[in-house]
OpenMM code with the backbone's topology and positions (N, CA, C; nanometers):
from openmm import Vec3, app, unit

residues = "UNK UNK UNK UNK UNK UNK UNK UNK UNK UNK UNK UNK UNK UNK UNK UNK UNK UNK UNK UNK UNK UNK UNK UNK UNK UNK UNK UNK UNK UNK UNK UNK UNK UNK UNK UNK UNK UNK UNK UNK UNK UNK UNK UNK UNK UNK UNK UNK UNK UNK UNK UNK UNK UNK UNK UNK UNK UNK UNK UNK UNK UNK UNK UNK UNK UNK UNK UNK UNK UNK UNK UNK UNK UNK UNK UNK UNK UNK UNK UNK UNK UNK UNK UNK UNK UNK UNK UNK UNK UNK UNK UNK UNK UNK UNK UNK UNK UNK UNK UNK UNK UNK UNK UNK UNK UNK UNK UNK UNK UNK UNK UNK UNK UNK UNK UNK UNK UNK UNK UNK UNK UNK UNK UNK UNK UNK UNK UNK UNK UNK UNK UNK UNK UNK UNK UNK UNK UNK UNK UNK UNK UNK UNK UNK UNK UNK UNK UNK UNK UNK UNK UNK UNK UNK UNK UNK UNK UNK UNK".split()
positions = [
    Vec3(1.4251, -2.6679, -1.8694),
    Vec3(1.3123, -2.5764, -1.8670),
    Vec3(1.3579, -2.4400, -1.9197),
    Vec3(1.2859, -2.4219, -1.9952),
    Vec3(1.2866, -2.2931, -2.1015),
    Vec3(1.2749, -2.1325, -1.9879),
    Vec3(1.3565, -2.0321, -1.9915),
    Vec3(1.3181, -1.9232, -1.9359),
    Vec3(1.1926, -1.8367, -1.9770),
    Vec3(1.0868, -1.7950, -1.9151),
    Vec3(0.9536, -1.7285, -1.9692),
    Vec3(1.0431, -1.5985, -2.0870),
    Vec3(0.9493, -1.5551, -2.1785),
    Vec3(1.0209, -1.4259, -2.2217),
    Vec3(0.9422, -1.3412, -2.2313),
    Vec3(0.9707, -1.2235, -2.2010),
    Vec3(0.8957, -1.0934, -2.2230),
    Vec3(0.7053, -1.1045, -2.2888),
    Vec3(0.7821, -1.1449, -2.4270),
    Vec3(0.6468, -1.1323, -2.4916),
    Vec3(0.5208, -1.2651, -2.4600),
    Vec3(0.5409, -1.3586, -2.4074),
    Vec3(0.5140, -1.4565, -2.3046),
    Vec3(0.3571, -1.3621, -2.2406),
    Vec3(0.4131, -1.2591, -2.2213),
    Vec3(0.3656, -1.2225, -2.0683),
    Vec3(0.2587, -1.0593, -2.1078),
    Vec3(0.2835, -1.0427, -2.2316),
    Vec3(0.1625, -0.9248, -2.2897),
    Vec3(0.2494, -0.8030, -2.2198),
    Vec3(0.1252, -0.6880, -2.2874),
    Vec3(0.2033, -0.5416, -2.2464),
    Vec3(0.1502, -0.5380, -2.0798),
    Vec3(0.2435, -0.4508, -2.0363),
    Vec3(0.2706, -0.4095, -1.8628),
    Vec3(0.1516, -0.3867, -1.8309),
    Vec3(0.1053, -0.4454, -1.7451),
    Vec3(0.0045, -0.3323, -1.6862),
    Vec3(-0.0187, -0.2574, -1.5646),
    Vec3(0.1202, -0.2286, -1.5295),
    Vec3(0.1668, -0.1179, -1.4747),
    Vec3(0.1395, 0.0225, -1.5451),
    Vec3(0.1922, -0.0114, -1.6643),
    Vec3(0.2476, 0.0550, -1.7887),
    Vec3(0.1065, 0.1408, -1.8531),
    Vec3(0.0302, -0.0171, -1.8523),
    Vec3(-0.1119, 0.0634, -1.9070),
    Vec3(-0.2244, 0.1520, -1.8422),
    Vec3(-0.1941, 0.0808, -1.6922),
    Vec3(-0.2818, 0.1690, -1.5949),
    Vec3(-0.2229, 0.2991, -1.5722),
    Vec3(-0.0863, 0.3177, -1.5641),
    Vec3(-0.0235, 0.4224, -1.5549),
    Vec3(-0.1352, 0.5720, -1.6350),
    Vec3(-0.1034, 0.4708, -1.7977),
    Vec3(-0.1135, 0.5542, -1.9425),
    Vec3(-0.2852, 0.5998, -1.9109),
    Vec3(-0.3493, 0.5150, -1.8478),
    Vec3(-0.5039, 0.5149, -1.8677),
    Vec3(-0.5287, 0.6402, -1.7315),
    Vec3(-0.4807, 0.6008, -1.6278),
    Vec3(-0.4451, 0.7214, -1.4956),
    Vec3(-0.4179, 0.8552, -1.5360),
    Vec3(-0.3158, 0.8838, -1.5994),
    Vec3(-0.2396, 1.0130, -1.6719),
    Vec3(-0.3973, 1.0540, -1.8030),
    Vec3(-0.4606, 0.9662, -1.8697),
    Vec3(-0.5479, 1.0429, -1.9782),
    Vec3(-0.7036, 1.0751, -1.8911),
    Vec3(-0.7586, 1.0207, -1.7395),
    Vec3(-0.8852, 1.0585, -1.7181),
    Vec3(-0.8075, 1.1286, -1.6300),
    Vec3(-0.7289, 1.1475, -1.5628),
    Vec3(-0.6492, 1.2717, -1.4742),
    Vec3(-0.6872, 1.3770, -1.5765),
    Vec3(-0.5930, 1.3816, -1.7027),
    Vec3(-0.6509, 1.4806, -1.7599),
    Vec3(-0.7784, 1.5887, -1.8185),
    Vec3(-0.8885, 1.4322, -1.8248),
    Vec3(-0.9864, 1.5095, -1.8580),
    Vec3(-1.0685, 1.6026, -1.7426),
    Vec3(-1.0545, 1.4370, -1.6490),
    Vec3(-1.1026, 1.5260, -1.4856),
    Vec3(-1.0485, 1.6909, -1.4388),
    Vec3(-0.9293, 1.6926, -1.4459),
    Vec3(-0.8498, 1.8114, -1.4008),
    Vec3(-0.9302, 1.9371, -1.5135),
    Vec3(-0.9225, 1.9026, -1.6870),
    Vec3(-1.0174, 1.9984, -1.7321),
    Vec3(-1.1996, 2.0232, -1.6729),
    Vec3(-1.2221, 1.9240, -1.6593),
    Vec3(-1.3156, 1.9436, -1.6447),
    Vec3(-1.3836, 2.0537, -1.5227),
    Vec3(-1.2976, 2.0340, -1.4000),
    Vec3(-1.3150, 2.0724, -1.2517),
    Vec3(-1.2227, 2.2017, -1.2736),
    Vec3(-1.1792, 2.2707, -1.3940),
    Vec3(-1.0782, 2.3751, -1.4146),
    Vec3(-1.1603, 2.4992, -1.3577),
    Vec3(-1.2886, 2.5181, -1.3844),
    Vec3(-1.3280, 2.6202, -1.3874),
    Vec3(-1.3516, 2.6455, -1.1911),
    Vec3(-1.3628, 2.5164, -1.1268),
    Vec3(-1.3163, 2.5525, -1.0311),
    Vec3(-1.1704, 2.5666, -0.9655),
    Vec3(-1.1034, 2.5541, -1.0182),
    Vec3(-0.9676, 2.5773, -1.0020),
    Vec3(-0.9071, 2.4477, -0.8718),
    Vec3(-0.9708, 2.3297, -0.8679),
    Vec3(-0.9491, 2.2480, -0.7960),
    Vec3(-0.8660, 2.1148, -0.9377),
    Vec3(-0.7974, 2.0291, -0.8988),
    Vec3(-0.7307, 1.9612, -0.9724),
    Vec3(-0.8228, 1.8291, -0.9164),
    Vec3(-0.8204, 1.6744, -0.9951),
    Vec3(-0.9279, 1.5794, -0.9402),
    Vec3(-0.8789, 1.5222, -0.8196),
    Vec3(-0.6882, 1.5011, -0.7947),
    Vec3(-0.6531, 1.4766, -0.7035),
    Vec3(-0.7172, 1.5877, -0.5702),
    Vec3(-0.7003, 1.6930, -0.5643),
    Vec3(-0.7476, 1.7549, -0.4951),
    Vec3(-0.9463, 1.7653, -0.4190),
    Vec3(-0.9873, 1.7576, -0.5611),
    Vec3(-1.0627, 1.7080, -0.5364),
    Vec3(-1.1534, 1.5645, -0.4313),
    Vec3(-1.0467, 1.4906, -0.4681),
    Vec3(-1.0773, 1.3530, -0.3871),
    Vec3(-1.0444, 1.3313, -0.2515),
    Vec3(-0.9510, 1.4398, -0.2331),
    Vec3(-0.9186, 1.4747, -0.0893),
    Vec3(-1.0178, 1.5198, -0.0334),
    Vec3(-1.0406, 1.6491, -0.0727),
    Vec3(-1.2010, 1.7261, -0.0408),
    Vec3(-1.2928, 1.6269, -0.0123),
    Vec3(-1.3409, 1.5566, -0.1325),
    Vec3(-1.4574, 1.4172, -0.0870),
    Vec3(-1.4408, 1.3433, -0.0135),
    Vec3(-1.2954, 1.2956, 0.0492),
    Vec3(-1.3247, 1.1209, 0.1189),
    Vec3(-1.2977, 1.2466, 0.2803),
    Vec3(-1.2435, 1.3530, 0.2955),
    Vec3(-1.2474, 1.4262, 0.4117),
    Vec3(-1.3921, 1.4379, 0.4376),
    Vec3(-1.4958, 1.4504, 0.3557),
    Vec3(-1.6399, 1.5192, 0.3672),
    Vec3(-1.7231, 1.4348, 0.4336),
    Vec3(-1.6346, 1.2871, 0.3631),
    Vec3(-1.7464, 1.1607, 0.3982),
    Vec3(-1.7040, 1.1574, 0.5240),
    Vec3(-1.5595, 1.1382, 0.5702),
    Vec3(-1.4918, 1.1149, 0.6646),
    Vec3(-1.5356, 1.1941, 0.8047),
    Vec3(-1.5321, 1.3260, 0.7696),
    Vec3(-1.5604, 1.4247, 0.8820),
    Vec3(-1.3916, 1.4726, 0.9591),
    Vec3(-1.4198, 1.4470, 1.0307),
    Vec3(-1.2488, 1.4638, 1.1430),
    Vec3(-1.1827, 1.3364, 1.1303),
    Vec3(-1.0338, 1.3612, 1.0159),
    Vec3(-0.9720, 1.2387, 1.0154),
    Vec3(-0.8436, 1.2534, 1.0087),
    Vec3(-0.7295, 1.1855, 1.1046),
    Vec3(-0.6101, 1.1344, 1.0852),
    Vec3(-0.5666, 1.1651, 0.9684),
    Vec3(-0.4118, 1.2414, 0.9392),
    Vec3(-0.3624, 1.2436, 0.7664),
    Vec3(-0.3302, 1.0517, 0.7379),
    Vec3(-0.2567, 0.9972, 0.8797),
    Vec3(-0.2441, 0.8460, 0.8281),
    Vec3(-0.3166, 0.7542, 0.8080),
    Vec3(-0.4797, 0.7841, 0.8677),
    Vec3(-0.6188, 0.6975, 0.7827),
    Vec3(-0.7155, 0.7723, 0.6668),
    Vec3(-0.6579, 0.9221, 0.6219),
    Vec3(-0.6462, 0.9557, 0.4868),
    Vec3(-0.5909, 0.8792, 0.4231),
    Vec3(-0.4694, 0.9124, 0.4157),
    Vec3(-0.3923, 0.8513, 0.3610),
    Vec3(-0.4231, 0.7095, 0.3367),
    Vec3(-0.4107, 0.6076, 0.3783),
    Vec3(-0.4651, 0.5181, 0.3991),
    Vec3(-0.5860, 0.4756, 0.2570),
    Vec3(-0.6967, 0.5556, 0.3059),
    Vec3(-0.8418, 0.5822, 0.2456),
    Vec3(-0.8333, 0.5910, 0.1212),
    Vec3(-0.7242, 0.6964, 0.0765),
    Vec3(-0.6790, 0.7518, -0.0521),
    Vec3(-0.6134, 0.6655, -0.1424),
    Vec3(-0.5434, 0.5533, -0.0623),
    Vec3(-0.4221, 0.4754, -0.0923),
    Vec3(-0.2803, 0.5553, -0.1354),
    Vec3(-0.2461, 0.6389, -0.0605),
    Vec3(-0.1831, 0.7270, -0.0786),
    Vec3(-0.0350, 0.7240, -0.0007),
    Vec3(0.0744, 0.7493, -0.0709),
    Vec3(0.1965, 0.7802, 0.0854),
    Vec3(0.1694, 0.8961, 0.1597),
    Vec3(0.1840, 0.8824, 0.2565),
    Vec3(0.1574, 1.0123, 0.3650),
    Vec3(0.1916, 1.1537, 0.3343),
    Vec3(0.3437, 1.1049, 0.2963),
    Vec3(0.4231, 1.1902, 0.2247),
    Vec3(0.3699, 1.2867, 0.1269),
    Vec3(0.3016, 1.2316, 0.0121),
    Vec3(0.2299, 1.2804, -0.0972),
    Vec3(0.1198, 1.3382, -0.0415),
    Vec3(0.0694, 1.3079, 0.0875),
    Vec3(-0.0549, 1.3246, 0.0664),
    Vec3(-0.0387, 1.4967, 0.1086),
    Vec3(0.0674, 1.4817, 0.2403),
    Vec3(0.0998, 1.6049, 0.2818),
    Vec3(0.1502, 1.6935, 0.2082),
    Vec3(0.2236, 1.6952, 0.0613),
    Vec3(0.1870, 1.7531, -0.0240),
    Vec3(0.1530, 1.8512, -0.0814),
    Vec3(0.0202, 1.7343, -0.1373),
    Vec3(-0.1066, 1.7588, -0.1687),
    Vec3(-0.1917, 1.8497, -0.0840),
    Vec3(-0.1986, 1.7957, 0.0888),
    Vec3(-0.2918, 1.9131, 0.1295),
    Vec3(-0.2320, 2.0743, 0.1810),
    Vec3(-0.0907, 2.0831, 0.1309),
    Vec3(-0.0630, 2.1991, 0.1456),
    Vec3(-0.1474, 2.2988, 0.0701),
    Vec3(-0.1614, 2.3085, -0.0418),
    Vec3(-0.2039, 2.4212, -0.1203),
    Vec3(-0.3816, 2.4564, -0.0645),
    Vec3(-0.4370, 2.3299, -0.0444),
    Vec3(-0.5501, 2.3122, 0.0216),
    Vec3(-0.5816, 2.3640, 0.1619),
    Vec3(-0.4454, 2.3696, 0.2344),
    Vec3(-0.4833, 2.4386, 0.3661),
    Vec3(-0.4476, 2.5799, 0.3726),
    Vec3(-0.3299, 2.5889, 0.2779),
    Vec3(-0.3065, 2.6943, 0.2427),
    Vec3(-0.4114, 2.8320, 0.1559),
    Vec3(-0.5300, 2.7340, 0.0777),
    Vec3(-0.6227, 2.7838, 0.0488),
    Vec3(-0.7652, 2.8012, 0.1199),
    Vec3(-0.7443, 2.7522, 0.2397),
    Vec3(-0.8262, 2.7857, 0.3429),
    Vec3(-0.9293, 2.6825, 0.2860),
    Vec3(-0.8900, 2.5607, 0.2640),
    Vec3(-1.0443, 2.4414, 0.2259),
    Vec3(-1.0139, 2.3943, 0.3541),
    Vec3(-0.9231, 2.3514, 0.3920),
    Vec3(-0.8953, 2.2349, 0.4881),
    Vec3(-0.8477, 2.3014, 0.6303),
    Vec3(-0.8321, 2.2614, 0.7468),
    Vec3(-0.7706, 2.2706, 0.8939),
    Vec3(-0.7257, 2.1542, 0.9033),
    Vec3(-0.6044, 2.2044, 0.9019),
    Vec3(-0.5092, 2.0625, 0.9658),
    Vec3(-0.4594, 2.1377, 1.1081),
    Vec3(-0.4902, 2.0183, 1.1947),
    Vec3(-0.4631, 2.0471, 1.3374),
    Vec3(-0.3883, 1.9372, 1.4157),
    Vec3(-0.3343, 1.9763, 1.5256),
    Vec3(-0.3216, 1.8704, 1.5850),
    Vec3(-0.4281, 1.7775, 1.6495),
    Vec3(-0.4188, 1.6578, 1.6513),
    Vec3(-0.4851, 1.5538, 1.7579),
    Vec3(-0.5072, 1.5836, 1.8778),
    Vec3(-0.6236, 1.5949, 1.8998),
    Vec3(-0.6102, 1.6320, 2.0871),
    Vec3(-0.6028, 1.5251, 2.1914),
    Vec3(-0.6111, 1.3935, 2.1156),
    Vec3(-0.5662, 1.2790, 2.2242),
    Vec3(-0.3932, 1.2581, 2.1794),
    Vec3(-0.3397, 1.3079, 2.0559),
    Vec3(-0.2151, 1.2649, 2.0592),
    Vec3(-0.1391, 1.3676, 1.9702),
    Vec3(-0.0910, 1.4976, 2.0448),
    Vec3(-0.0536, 1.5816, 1.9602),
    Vec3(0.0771, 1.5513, 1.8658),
    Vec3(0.1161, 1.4443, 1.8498),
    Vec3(0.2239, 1.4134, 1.7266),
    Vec3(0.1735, 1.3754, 1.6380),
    Vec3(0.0228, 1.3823, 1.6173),
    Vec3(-0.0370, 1.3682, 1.4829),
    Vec3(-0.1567, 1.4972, 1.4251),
    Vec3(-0.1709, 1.4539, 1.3428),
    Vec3(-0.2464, 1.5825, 1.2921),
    Vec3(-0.3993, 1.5325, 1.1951),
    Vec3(-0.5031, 1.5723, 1.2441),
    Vec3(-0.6018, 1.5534, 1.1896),
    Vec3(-0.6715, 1.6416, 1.1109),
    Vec3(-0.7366, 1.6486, 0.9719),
    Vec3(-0.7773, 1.7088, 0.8793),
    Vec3(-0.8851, 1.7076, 0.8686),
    Vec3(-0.9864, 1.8702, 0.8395),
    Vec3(-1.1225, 1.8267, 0.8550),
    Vec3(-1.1275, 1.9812, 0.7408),
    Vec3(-1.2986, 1.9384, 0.6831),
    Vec3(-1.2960, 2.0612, 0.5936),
    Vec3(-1.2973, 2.1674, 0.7126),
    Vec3(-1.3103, 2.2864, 0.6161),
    Vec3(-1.3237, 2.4373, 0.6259),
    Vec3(-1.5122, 2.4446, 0.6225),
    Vec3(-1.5821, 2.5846, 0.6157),
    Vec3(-1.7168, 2.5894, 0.5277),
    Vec3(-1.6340, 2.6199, 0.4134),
    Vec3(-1.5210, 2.7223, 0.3409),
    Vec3(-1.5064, 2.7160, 0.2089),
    Vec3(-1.4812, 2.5732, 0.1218),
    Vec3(-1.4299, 2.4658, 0.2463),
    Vec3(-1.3483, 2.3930, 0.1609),
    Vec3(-1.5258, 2.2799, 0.1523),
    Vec3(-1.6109, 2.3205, 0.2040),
    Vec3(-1.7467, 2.2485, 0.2118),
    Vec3(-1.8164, 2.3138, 0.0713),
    Vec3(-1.7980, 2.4347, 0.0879),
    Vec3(-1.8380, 2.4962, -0.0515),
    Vec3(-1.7789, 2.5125, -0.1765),
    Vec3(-1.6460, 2.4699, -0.1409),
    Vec3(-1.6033, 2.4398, -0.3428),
    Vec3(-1.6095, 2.3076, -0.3791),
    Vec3(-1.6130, 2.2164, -0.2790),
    Vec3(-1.6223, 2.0658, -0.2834),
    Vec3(-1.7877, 2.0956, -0.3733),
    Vec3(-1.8867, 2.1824, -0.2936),
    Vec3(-2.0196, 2.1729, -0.3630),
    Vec3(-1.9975, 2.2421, -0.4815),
    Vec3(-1.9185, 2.2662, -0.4908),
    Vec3(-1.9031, 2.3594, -0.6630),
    Vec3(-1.8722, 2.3036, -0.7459),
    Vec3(-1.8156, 2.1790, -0.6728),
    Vec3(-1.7150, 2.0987, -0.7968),
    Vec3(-1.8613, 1.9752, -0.8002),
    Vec3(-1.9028, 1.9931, -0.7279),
    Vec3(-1.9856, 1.8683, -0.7994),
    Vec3(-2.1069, 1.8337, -0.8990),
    Vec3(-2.0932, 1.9562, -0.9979),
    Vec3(-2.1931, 1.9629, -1.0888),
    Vec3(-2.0998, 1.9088, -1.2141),
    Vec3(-1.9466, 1.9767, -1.1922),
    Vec3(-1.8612, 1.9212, -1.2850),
    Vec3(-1.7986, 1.8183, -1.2897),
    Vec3(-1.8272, 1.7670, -1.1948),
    Vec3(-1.7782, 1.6060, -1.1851),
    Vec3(-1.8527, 1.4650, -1.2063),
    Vec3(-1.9823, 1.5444, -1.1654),
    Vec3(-2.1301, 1.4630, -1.2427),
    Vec3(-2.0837, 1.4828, -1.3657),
    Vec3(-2.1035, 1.5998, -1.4503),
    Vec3(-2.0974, 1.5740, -1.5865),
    Vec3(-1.9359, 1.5200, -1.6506),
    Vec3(-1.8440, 1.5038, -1.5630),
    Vec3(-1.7656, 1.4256, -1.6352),
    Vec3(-1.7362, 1.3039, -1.6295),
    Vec3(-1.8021, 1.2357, -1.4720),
    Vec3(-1.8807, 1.0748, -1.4806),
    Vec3(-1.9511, 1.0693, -1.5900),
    Vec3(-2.0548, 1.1005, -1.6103),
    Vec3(-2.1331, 1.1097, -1.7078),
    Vec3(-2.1030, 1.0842, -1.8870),
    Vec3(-2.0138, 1.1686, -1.8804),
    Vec3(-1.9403, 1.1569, -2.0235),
    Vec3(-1.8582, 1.0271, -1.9864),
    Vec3(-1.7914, 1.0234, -1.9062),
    Vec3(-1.6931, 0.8955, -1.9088),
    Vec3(-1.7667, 0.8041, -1.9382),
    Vec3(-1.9158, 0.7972, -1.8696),
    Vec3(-2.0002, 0.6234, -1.8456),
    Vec3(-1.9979, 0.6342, -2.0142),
    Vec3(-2.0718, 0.7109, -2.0473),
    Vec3(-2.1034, 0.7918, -2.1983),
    Vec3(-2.0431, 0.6866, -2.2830),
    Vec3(-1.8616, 0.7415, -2.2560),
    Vec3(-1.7751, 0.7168, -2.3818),
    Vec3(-1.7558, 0.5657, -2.3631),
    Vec3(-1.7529, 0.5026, -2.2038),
    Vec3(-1.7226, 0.3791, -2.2125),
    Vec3(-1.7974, 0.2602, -2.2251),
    Vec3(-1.9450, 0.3177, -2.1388),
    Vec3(-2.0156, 0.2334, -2.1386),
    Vec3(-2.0486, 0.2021, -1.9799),
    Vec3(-2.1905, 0.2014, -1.9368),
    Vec3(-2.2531, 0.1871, -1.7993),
    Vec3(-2.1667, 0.0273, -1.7610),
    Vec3(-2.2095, -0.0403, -1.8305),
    Vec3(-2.2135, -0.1898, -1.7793),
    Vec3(-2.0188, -0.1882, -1.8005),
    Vec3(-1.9838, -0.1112, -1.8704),
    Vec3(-1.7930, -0.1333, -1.8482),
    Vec3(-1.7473, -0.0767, -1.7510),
    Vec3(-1.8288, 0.0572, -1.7286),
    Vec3(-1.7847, 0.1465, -1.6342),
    Vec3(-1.7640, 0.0637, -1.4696),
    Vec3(-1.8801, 0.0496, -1.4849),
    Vec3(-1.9067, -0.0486, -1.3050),
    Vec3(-1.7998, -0.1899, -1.2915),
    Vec3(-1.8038, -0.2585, -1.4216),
    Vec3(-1.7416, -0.3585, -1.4689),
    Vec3(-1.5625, -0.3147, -1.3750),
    Vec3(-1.5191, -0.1690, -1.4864),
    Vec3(-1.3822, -0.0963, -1.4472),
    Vec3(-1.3690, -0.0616, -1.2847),
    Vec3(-1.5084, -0.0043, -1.2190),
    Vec3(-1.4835, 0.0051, -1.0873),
    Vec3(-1.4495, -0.1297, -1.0021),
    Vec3(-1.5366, -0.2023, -1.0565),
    Vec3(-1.5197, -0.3457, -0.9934),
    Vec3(-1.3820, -0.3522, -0.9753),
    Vec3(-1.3084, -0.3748, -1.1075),
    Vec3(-1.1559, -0.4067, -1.0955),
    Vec3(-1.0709, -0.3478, -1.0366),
    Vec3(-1.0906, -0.2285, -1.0894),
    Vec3(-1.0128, -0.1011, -1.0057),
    Vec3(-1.0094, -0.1092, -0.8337),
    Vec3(-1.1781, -0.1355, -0.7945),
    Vec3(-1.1628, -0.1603, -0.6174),
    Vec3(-1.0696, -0.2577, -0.5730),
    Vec3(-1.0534, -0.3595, -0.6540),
    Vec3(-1.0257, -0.4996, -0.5922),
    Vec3(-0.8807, -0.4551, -0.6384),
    Vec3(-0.8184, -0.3927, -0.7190),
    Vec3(-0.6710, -0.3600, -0.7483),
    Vec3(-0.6468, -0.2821, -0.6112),
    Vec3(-0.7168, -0.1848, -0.5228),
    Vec3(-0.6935, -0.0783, -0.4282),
    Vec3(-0.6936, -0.1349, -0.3073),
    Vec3(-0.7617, -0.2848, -0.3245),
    Vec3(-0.7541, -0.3717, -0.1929),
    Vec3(-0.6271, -0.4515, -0.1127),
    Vec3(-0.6177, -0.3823, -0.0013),
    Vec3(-0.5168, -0.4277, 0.0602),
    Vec3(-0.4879, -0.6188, 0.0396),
    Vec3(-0.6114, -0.6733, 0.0137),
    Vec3(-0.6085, -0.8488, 0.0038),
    Vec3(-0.5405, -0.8600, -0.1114),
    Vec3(-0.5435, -0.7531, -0.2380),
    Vec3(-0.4843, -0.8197, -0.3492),
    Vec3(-0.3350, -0.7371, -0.3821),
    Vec3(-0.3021, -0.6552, -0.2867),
    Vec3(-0.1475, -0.6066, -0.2661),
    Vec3(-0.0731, -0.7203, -0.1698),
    Vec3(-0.1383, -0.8090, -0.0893),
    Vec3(-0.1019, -0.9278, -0.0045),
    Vec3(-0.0940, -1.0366, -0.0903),
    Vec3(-0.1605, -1.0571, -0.1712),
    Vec3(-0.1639, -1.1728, -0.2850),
    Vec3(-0.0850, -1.1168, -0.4232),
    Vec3(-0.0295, -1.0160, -0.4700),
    Vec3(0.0746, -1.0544, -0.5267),
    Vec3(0.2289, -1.0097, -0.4684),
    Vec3(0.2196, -0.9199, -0.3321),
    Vec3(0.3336, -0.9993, -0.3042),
    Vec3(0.4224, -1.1011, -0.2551),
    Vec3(0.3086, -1.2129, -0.2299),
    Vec3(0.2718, -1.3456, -0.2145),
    Vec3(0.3320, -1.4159, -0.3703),
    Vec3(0.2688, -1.3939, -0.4206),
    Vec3(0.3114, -1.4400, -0.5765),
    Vec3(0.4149, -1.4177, -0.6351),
    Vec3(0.4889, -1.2458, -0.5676),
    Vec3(0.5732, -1.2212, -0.6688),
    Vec3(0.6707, -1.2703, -0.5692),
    Vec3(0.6729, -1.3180, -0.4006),
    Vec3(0.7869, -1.3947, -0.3912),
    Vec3(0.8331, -1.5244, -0.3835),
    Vec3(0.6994, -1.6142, -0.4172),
    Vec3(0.6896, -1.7142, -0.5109),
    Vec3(0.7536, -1.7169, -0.6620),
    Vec3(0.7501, -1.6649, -0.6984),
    Vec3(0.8277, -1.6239, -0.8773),
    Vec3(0.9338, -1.5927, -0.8601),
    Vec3(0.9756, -1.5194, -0.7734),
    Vec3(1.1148, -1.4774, -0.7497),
    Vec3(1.1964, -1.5644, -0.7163),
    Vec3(1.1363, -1.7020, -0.6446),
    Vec3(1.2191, -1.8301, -0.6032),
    Vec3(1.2464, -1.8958, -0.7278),
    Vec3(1.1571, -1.8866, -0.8393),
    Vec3(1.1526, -1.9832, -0.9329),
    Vec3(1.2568, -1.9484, -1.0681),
] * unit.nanometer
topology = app.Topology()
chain = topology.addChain("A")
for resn in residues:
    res = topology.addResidue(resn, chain)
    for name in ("N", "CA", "C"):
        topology.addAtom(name, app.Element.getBySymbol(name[0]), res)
């Protein structure tokens, strides 16, 4: 039995999601410039908004994020008076994150510019690809299909 080879197996798509991550990061981050929020930052702001009072480790979590990063990330944010990070009052070795009113009001600032750069994205890609891309994208963020390939990949690894 023949060993698989490289080209067998098409370009990475690690590699490509990476490349595709790094070019709407970019446009997003221009776009939301004029509020001086970055999109990562941004998305913090939103899933906290939906969230209300939440744990950094079911942020995190939410975000698909390391904790690590996430804490970070919400430095500059608490530091900019969007966010209160506090302790837990049922378990003070953790710390729960909730907006600010500023961090309620640039979240609303940013969202005229983030409509219009959904918008352009559906635009450039296409409605029916766009939803198509979320589709995939969710089911890539799903804990069932991080269980199923490392299921697979230690299946392959035997072989």
């Amino acid at each position: 039995m023949t060993k698989p080879t490289l080209s067998e197996h098409g370009p990475c798509s690690c590699t490509a999601l990476r490349k595709a991550n790094r070019r709407i990061t970019q446009i997003y981050d221009a776009a939301l410039a004029p509020t001086g929020l970055k999109i990562t930052q941004r998305a913090i702001l939103a899933q906290v908004g939906r969230s209300g009072m939440i744990g950094i480790g079911a942020l995190a979590e939410a975000l698909v994020m390391d904790a690590g990063a996430l804490a970070h990330t919400l430095k500059p944010l608490d530091r900019d008076g969007l966010v209160s990070i506090d302790p837990d009052p049922d378990d003070r070795r953790h710390r729960i994150v909730s907006l600010t009113s500023s961090g309620r009001a640039k979240l609303a600032e940013s969202d005229a510019l983030w409509i219009q750069a959904q918008t352009a994205f559906e635009s450039a890609v296409g409605k029916a690809e766009a939803r198509a891309l979320h589709k995939a994208l969710a089911r890539l963020s799903d804990g069932n299909f991080l269980a199923a390939f490392e299921a697979g990949f230690a299946t392959g690894a035997k072989k």
